[in-house]
C-alpha positions in Angstrom: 80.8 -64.7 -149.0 82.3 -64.4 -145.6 80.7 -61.9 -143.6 77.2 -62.7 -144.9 74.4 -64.4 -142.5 73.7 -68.1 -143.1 70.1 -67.8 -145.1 69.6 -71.1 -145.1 66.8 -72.5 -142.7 68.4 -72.1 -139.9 69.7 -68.5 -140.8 66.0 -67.8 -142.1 65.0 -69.0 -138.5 67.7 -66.7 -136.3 66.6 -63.6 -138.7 63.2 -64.4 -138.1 63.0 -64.9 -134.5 65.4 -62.3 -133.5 62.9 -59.8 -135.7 60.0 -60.5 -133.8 61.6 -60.3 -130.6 63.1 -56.8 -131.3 59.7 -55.8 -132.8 57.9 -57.4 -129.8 54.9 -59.1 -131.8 53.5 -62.0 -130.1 54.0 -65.8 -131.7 54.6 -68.9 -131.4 57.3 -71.0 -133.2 55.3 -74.0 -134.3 59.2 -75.8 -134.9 62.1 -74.8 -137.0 61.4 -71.7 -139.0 58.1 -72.2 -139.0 56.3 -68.8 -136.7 52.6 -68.4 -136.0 52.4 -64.4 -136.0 50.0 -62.3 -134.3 49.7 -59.0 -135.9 48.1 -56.0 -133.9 45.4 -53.8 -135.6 42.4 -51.3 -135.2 39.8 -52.3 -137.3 40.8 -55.8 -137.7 41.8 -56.3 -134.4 44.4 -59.0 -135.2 45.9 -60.6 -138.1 47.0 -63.9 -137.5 50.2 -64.7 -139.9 52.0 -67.7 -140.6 55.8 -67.4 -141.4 57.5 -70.8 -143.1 61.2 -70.5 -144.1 62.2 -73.1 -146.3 65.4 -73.7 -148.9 64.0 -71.3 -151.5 61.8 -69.3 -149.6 60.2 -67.2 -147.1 56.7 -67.5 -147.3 54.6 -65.3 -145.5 50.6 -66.5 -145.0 47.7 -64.1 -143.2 43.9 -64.9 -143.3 42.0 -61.8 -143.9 38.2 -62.4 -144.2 36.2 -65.1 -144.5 34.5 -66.2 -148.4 31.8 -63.0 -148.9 28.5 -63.9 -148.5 27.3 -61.1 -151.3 28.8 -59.0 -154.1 31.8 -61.8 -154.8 32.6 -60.2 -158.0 32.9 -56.6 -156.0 35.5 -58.1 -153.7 37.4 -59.8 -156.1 37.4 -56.7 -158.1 38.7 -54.7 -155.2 41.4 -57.1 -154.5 42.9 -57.5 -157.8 43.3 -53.2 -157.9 44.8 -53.5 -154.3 47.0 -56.5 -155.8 48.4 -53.9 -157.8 49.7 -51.5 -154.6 51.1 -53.7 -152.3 54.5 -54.7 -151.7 56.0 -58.2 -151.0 52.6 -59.7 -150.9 49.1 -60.1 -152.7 45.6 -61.1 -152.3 44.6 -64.6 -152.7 41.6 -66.7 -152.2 41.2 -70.4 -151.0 39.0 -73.1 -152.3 36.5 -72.1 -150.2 36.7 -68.8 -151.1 38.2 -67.5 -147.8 40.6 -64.2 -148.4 44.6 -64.3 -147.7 47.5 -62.1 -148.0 50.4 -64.1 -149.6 54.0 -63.9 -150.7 57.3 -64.9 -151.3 60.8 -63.8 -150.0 64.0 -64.8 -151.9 66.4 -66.6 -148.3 69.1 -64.2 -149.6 67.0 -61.0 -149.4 65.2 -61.8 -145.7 66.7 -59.3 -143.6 65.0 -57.7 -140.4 64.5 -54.4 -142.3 63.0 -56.2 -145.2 60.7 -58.5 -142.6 59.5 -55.3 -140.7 58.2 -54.5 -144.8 56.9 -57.5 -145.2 55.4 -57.6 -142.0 53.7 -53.9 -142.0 52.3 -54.4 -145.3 50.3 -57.6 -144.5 49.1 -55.4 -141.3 48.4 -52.3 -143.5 46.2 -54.3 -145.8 44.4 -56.3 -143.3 43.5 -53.5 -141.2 43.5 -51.2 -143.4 41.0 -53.2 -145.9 39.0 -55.1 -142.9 36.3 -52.6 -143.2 36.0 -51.9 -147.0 35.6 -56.0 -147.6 33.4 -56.3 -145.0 30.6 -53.6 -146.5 31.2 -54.8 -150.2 31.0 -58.6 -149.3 28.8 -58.7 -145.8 26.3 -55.5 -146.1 23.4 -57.8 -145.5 24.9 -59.5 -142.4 25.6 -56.2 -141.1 22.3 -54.7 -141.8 20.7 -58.3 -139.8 23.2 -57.8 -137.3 22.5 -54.1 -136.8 18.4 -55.1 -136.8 19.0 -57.5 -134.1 20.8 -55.7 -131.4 18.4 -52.9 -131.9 15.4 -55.8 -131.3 17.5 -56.6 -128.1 18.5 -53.4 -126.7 22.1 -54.3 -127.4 25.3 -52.2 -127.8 25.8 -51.3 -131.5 29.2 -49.7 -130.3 31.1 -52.1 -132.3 28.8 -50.9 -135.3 29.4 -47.8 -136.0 32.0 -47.8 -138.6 29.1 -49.3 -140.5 26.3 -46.9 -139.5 26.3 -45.6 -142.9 25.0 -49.3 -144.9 22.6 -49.5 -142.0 18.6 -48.1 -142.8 17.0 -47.9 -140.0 13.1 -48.5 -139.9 
């Protein structure tokens, strides 16, 4: 249709780039249509995102957490019910077990609007899980972490969302 942005690559590349510039996130383009996103956040300070437009797809790919070290079957569990809530991605793990936020976006429907969606979601869920995977899947590392500052006298400001897994002897 006349009238209509190009979506191929190269449309996919202009829609992407111009978006990020308007929306002033930091990132680098790592070539044509393919971004390296970094996503601002408060818990999880930053989520680093990749963005690969191709012929059939957008596809949007942010590391989350590293593989649990406890309670796998928790984690899981509580990704598969957040699965359920998000919008234009999902929770997925790698073969090492590492957590990602991945999806899919049809060239034709990739529109700055629909990017910012895209885009705040992966943030929401990053940021806004960070802490609830990190006490199902690293209480133990927390608790040792917490035990060793206090056996050094240092700062446990950093901590203190997690104050509540911690016992204190």
């Amino acid at each position: 249709m006349s009238g209509e942005p190009d979506q191929g690559p190269d449309g996919l590349d202009d829609v992407i780039r111009s978006t990020l510039d308007e929306r002033g996130l930091d990132y680098d383009r790592k070539g044509p249509g393919r971004y390296f996103v970094t996503l601002p956040g408060t818990k999880k300070l930053q989520t680093n995102c990749w963005l690969v437009a191709g012929r059939h797809a957008l596809v949007v790919e942010a590391f989350v957490c590293r593989k649990p070290d406890e309670a796998h079957e928790a984690v899981y569990r509580f990704l598969l019910r957040r699965n359920a809530k998000l919008y234009g991605v999902h929770y997925t793990i790698d073969t090492t077990g590492d957590i990602y936020l991945v999806g899919r976006v049809a060239p034709h429907a990739v529109t700055p609007d629909e990017l910012d969606r895209v885009l705040g979601q992966v943030v929401e869920a990053a940021d806004g899980d960070f802490n609830t995977l990190l006490e199902i899947g690293f209480a133990g590392a927390i608790q040792r972490e917490w035990d060793w500052r206090v056996s050094r006298g240092e700062s446990l400001a950093n901590l203190q969302a997690f104050r509540h897994l911690v016992s204190e002897s």
